[in-house]
PAFIDO-40277 format. One record per residue (C-alpha): residue in one letter; x, y, z. Coordinates in steps of 0.05 Angstrom, whole numbers, plus 5000, padded with zeros to 4 digits. Layout:
! PAFIDO-40277
AXYZ ...
END
This chain:
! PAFIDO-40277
X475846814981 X473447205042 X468046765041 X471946155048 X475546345112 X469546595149 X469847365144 X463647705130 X464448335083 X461448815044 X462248904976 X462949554936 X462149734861 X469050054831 X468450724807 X467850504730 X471850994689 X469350924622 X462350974649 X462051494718 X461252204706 X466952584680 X466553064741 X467352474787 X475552364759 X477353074736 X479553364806 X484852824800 X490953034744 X491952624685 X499452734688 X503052674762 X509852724787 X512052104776 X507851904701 X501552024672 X495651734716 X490751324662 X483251464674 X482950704694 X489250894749 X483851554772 X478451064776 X482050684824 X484451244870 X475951454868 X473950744895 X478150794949 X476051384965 X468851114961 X470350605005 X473251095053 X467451545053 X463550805071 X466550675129 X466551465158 X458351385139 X457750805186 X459650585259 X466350255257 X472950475281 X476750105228 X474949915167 X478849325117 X479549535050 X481249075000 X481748964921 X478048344897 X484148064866 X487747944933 X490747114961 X489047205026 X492146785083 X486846435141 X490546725197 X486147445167 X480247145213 X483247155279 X486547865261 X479248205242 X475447935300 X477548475350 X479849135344 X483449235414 X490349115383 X489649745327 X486750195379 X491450885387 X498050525351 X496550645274 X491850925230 X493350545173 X497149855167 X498649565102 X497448755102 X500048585028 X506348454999 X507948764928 X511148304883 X509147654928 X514847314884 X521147774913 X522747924984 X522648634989 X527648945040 X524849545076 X525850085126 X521749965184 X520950355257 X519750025322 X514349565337 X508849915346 X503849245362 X502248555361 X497148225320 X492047705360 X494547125347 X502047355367 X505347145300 X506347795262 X507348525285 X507249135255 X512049835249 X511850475211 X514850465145 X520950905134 X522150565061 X516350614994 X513149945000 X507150004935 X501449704922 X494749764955 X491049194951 X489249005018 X489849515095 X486449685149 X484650335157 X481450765224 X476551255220 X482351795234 X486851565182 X480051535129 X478752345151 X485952555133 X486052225080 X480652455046 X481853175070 X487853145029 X483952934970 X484553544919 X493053374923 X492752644901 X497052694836 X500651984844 X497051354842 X493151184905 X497550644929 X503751164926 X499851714958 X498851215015 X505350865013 X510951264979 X513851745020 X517452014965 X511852314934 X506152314973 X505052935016 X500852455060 X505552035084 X508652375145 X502152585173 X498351815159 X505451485175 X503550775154 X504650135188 X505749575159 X504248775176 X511048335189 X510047895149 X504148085100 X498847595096 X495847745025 X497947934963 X495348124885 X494147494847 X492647504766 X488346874780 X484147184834 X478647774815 X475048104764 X481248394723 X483749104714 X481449684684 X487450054694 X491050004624 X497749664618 X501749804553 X503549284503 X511949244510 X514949554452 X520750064442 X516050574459 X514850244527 X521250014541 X523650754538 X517951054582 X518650514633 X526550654636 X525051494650 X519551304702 X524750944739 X529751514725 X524451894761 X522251454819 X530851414822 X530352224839 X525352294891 X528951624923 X535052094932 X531952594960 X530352175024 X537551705022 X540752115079 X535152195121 X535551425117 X541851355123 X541251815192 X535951455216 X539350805208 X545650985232 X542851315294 X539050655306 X531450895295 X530350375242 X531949775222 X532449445161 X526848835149 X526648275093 X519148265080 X516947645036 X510647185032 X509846455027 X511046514945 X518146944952 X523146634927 X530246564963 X533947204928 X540047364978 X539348184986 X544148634957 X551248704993 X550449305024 X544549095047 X546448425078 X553148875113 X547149325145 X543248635171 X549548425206 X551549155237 
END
């Protein structure tokens, strides 16, 4: 796919969890917060990591890390070719969309830059946005994250993304691209090997306490949001790819747009 569009890159091997050394996984729990983290879900946290510890062993200030099951959109080139517009306004921005399907409607700060081509910007995210299949990353943002490595108890695209749980969060304070210009696609890459239940009543109940759960630590941020919205520090953004799907946003929602 890179390929395709013109971007050179450098490919890494994925920690492999049935086959690295158990030492490599067991500094990261098997049970977190939020569910039980799957050696294929610690696997994934390592090989970001990895590719992390990549770009700090080089000579770039930013690095792009991305899964290799990612639809990426052309305009990537032109965004890649310089570094000017990331310099000193974020050490990590987020370029996918969760969910490509669904418009997602997040809490988002101030613009805090432009991309090249003058199409999309970017702001800090106020609002969990998961998934971490495709950001840019500085050298900065790589050190703290890693120096916060022995805490990582949540998988690694909420430890980056989801303020809720992550004890990251407020010191990174992601960015992320309006609108994203890739997203995960099940036709695209070399599959998972994180492990994904077979539905049955068994996983029908776990799924409906995990969201009890993500449900409690959402709480614990509502009035904060609510504050920072009211006092007019954030706005609220519909963020959606080229796949989403027209669905209207909630009510309350759609009364905040028009405030």
């Amino acid at each position: 796919m890179l390929a395709e569009i013109g971007v050179h890159f450098e490919r890494l091997d994925a920690v492999d969890g049935a086959a690295c050394p158990k030492k490599d996984l067991d500094h990261f729990p098997r049970k977190g917060p939020i569910e039980k983290l799957s050696t294929g879900t610690r696997a994934c946290t390592a090989s970001h990591l990895k590719a992390m510890r990549t770009l700090l062993a080089g000579q770039s200030s930013f690095a792009l890390i991305l899964e290799d099951d990612v639809q990426i959109l052309p305009t990537l080139t032109e965004m890649i070719a310089d570094d000017i517009w990331l310099r000193g306004k974020a050490d990590i921005i987020k370029l996918e969309k969760f969910n490509p399907r669904r418009p997602s409607m997040l809490l988002l700060g101030p613009v805090l830059g432009t991309s090249p081509d003058g199409m999309a910007t970017f702001r800090s995210m106020y609002s969990r946005h998961t998934g971490a299949g495709g950001y840019i990353i500085s050298r900065h943002g790589a050190e703290i994250v890693l120096s916060f490595e022995q805490e990582i108890d949540v998988p690694i695209d909420h430890f980056l993304f989801n303020e809720t749980v992550s004890p990251l969060f407020k010191k990174l304070r992601p960015a992320i691209l309006v609108q994203p210009i890739l997203w995960q696609s099940e036709a695209i890459g070399l599959g998972s090997s994180i492990s994904i239940s077979e539905p049955n009543e068994t996983y029908w109940v776990a799924k409906k306490l995990l969201a009890v759960r993500r449900g409690f630590f959402e709480m614990r941020l509502i009035f904060w949001q609510v504050f920072l919205w009211a006092t007019r520090r954030v706005e609220v953004f519909r963020i959606q790819t080229p796949l989403s799907e027209g669905t209207a946003p909630p009510k309350v929602l759609r009364w905040l747009l028009k405030s």
